[in-house]
C-alpha positions in Angstrom: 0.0 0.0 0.0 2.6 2.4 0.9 4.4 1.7 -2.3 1.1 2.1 -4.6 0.4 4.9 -2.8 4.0 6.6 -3.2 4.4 5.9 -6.7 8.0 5.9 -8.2 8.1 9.4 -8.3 7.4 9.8 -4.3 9.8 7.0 -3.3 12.6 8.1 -5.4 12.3 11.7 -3.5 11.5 9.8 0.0 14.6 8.0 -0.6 16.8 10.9 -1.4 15.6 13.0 1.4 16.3 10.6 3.7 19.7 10.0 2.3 20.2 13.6 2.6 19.1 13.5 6.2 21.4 10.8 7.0 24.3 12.9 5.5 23.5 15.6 6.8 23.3 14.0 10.7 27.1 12.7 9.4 28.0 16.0 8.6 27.5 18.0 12.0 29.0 15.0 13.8 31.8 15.1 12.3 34.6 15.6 14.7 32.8 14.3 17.6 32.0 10.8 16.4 33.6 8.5 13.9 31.5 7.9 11.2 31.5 4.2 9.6 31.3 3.3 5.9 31.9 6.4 4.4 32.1 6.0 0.3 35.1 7.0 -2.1 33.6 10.7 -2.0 33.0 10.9 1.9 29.3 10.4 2.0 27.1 7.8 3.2 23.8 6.2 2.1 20.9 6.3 4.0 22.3 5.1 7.5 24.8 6.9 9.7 26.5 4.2 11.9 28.6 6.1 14.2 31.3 4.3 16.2 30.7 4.2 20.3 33.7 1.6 20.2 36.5 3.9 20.9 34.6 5.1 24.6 35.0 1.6 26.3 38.4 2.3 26.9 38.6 5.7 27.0 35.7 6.4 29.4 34.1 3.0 30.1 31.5 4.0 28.1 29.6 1.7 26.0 26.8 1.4 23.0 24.1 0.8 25.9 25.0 3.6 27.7 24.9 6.1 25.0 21.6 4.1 24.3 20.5 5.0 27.3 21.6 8.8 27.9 19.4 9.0 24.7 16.3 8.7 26.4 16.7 11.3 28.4 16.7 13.4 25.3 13.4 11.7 24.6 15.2 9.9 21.9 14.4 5.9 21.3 17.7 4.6 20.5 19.0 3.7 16.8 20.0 0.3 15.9 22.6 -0.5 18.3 25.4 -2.8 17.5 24.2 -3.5 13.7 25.8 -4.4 11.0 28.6 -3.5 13.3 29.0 -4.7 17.3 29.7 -1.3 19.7 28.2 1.3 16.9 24.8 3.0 16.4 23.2 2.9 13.1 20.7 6.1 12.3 18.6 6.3 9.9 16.8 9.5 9.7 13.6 8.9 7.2 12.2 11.5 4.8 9.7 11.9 7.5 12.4 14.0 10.0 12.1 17.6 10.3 15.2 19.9 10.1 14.1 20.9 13.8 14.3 16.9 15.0 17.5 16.4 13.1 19.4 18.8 14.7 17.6 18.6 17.9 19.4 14.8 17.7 22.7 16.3 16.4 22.8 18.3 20.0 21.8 15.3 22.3 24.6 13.7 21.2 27.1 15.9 20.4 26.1 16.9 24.7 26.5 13.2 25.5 29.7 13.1 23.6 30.8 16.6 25.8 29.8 14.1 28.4 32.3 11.0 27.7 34.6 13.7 27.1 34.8 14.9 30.8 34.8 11.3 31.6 38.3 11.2 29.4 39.6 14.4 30.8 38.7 13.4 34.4 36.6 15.6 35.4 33.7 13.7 35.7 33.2 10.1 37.5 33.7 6.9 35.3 31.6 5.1 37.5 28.2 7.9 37.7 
């Protein structure tokens, strides 16, 4: 139904908005977050998977835990540890509002402020 009711011309367009969404999310977190499976030109397709390995050791921070801190935010988590174990796979449909998108960029660029301290010692490992 959704399909008939898209028609080719509405799916191609729901499928590049939400691989412009997905870039987009990649984009602003660059620098705070490695970003897995990038392509020859430095973009992704319609998933951001963004790497929460590198934390265990650093801060003893893991996927579930940034999982977690995300509802806080009000956020259901994204796919957590698919296609790869210790990352978080987002993928931000044509649906998402520019508003929603960045209000996700700034939960987690905070909660990666957050691991940060963590790193730098100055906040507990353990709280």
């Amino acid at each position: 139904a959704y399909i008939a009711m898209m028609g080719p011309r509405g799916l191609k367009e729901a499928t590049e908005v939400a691989i412009l969404n997905a870039n987009y999310i990649a984009k602003k977190l660059e620098g705070h977050y490695k970003i897995v499976y990038r392509g020859h030109n430095g973009r992704i397709a319609h998933e951001c998977i963004l790497d929460i390995r590198p934390f265990k050791e650093s801060a003893g921070i893991t996927v579930d835990d940034v999982a977690k801190r995300l509802m806080d935010f009000g956020f259901h988590s994204p796919t957590m540890s698919w296609p790869v174990i210790g990352t978080l796979m987002v993928e931000p449909t044509e649906s998402e509002s520019k508003e929603e998108l960045d209000r996700f960029v700034s939960a987690m660029i905070q909660i990666r402020e957050e691991i940060r301290e963590i790193e730098k010692g100055q906040a507990d490992r353990e709280d």
